[in-house]
Structure formats: C-alpha cells, structure tokens
C-alpha positions as CSV (number, residue, x, y, z in Angstrom):
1,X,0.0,0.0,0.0
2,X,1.2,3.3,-1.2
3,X,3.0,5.6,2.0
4,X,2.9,2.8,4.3
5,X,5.5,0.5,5.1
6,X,4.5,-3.0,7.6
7,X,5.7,-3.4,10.5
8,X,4.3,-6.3,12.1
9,X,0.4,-8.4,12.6
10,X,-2.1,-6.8,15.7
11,X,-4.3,-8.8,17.6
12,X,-7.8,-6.8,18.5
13,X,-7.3,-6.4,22.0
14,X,-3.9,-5.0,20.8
15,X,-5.4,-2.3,18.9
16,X,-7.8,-1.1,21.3
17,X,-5.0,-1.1,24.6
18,X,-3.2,1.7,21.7
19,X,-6.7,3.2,21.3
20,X,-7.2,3.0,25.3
21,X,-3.8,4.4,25.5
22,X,-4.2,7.3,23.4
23,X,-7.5,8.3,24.9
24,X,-8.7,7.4,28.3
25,X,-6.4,9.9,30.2
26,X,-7.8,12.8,28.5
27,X,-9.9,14.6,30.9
28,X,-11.5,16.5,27.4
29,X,-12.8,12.7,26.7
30,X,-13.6,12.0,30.4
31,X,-15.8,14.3,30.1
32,X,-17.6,13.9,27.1
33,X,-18.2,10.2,27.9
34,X,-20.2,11.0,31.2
35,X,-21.9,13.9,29.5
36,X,-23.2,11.0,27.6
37,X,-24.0,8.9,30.4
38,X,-21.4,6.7,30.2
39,X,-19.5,5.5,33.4
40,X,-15.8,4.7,31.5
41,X,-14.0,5.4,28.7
42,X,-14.1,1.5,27.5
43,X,-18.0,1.1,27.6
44,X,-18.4,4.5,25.8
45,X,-16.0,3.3,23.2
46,X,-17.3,-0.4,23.0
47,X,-20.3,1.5,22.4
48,X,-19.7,3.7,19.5
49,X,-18.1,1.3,17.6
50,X,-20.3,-2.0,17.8
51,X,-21.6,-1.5,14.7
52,X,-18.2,-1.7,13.0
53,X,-17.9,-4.9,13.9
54,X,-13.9,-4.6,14.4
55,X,-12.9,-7.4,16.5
56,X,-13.9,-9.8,13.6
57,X,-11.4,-8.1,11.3
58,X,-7.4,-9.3,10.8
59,X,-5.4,-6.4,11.9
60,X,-1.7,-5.0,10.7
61,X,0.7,-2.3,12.0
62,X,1.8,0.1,9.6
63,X,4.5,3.0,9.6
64,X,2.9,5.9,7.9
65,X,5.6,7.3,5.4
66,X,5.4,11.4,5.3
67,X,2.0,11.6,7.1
68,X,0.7,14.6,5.8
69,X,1.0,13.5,1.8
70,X,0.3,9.8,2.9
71,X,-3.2,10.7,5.5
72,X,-4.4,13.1,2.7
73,X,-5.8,10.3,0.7
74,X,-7.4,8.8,3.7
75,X,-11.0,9.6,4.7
76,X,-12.3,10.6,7.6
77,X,-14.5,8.4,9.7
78,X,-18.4,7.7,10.2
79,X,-18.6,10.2,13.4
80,X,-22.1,12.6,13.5
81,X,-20.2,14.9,15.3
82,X,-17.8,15.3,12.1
83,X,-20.2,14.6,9.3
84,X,-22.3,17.7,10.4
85,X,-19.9,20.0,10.9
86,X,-16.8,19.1,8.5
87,X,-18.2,16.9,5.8
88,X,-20.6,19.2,3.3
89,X,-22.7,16.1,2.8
90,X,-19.8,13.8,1.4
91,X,-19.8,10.8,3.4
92,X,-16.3,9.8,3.6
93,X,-14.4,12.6,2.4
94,X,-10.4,12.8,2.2
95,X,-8.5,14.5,4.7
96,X,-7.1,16.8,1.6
97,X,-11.0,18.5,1.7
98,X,-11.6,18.4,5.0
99,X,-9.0,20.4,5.5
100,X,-10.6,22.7,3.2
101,X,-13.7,23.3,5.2
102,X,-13.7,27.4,6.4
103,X,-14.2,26.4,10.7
104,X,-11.2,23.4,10.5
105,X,-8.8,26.4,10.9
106,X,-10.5,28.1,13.9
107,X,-10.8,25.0,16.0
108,X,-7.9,25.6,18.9
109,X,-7.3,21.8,18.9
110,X,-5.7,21.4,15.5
111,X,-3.6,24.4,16.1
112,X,-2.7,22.5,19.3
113,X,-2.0,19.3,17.4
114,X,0.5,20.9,15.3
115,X,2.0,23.1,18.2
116,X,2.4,19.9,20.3
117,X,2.2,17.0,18.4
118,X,2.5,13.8,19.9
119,X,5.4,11.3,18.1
120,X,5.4,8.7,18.3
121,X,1.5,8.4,17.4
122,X,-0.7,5.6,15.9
123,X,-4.2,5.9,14.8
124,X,-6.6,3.4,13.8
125,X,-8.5,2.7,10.5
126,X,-10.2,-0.1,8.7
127,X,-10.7,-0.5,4.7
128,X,-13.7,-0.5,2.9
129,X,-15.0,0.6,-0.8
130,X,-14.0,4.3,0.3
131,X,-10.4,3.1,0.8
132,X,-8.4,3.7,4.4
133,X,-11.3,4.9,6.9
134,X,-9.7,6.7,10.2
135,X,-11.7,5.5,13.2
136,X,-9.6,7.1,16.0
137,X,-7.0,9.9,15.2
138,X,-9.3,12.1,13.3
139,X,-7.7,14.7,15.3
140,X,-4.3,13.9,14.8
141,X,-5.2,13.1,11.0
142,X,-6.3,16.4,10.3
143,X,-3.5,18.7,12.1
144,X,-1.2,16.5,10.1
145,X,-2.3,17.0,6.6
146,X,-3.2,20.8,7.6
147,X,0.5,21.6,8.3
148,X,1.7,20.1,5.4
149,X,-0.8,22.4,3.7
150,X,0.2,25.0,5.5
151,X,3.8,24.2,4.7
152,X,4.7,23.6,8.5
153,X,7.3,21.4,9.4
154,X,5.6,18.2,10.9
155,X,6.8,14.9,9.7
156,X,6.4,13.3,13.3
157,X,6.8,9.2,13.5
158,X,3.3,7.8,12.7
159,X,1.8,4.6,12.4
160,X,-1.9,3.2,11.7
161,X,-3.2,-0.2,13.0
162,X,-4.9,-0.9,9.7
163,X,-7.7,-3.6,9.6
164,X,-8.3,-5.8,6.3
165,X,-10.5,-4.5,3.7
166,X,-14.2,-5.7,3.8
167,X,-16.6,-4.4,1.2
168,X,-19.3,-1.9,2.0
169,X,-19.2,1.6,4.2
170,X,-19.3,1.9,8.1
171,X,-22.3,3.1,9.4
172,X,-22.7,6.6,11.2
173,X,-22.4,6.6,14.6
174,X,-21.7,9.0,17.4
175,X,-23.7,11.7,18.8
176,X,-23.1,15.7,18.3
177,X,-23.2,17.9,21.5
C-alpha cells in the first residue's frame, strides 16, 4: 500500500489497549463520555463502535511514510459529530477537503495538534469501498495534513493499525453535543 510500510500483525485487544492508550487519560474525553451517560472510557467506546464490527477483522501495524501526503488520501470516519460540521454532505471525504472546510482552521485543537504533536503516534482505520477509513485519530489526521498544507514542518513518526478490507461503508455513529 502506497505511503505505508509493515511493521508487524495486531491482535484486537492490541489495537484497542493503543486506542485506550491514546484516549482514556484525556480529561477532554472523560468528560464527554459522562456527559453521555457513560461510566468509563471503554463502555463509551465499545459502544460507539459495535456497529463496526472490528474485532472480527485481521489487523496489521503500519508505519505511515510522510503523514501529511500519505493521510491526505485517507478519509475521515463515520462520526455525527464530524459529518455535520466538516463533511458538506460527502460521506467519507479525504483528509485533503476536509481540511478545506472554512471552521477546520479556527478550531484551537488542531492548532494544538500541530504546536504539540505527539510522536510517536498511531491511529486506527479499517478498509472499505471508500479506501483507508480513520476511526480514531481524526484529530491527529487532520492537524497532520493541515501543516503540510500550510507548509509547516511536521513529519512526526506515525503509524496506523490498519484492519483488512471488507466491502461496504461503516455506518454513522456518534452523537453531536
């Protein structure tokens, strides 16, 4: 696959202790998940992404080579919350418009991303008929490809645990605050 090179086979449980590991310290998404009513980061999560049907998928670590070129063709995932404000009624667009969108710019937590990016990083994304699908890291995706629109300097050490293509779209899930 263009832009990434393998690294080694995942396991499920493997993919979600990175995902865990990237997320359930945040306060930001301690927060969200009781404002939802959920009581810990793992149900909220099992929760959202039970329709995706993930732990039935083979699963493959990946270095991302020059992450802002290489998670421009990658689309952005299912999530309500991102459809409705970022998507202009495209499903699954590319990072490379969804950068494009006018608010993307204004939102402090890309401008953070970029400031402060975290390397070494991995995100997570399946395959489908709309190609690579990020399902966590959509923040991280899009500060990436936004600096290397912008010209910044941001080639940090990325990888993706990548599941194995299955035919079909994800569903939408999430809720918007």
């Amino acid at each position: 696959m263009e832009g990434l090179t393998f690294v080694r086979d995942l396991t499920w449980p493997e993919v979600f202790k990175i995902w865990r590991g990237n997320e359930e310290h945040l306060e930001k998404w301690k927060e969200l998940y009781k404002k939802r009513g959920f009581e810990t980061w793992e149900v909220w999560r099992r929760n959202l992404i039970a329709p995706m049907d993930l732990e039935s998928r083979t699963w493959k670590l990946y270095r991302i080579e020059t992450p802002g070129k290489t998670i421009a063709n990658f689309h952005g995932g299912p999530f309500r919350g991102w459809t409705e404000r970022y998507y202009d009624g495209v499903a699954a667009p590319e990072f490379r418009e969804i950068i494009k969108h006018p608010n993307i710019k204004t939102v402090f937590a890309f401008q953070d991303f970029i400031a402060n990016f975290p390397s070494p990083t991995t995100v997570t994304g399946v395959q489908n008929d709309d190609g690579v699908v990020i399902i966590e890291g959509m923040h991280r995706s899009t500060s990436v490809v936004l600096a290397a629109a912008e010209g910044k300097d941001l080639e940090p050490e990325m990888y993706i645990a990548l599941a194995d293509y299955q035919p079909g779209h994800l569903p939408l899930v999430g809720k918007r605050d």
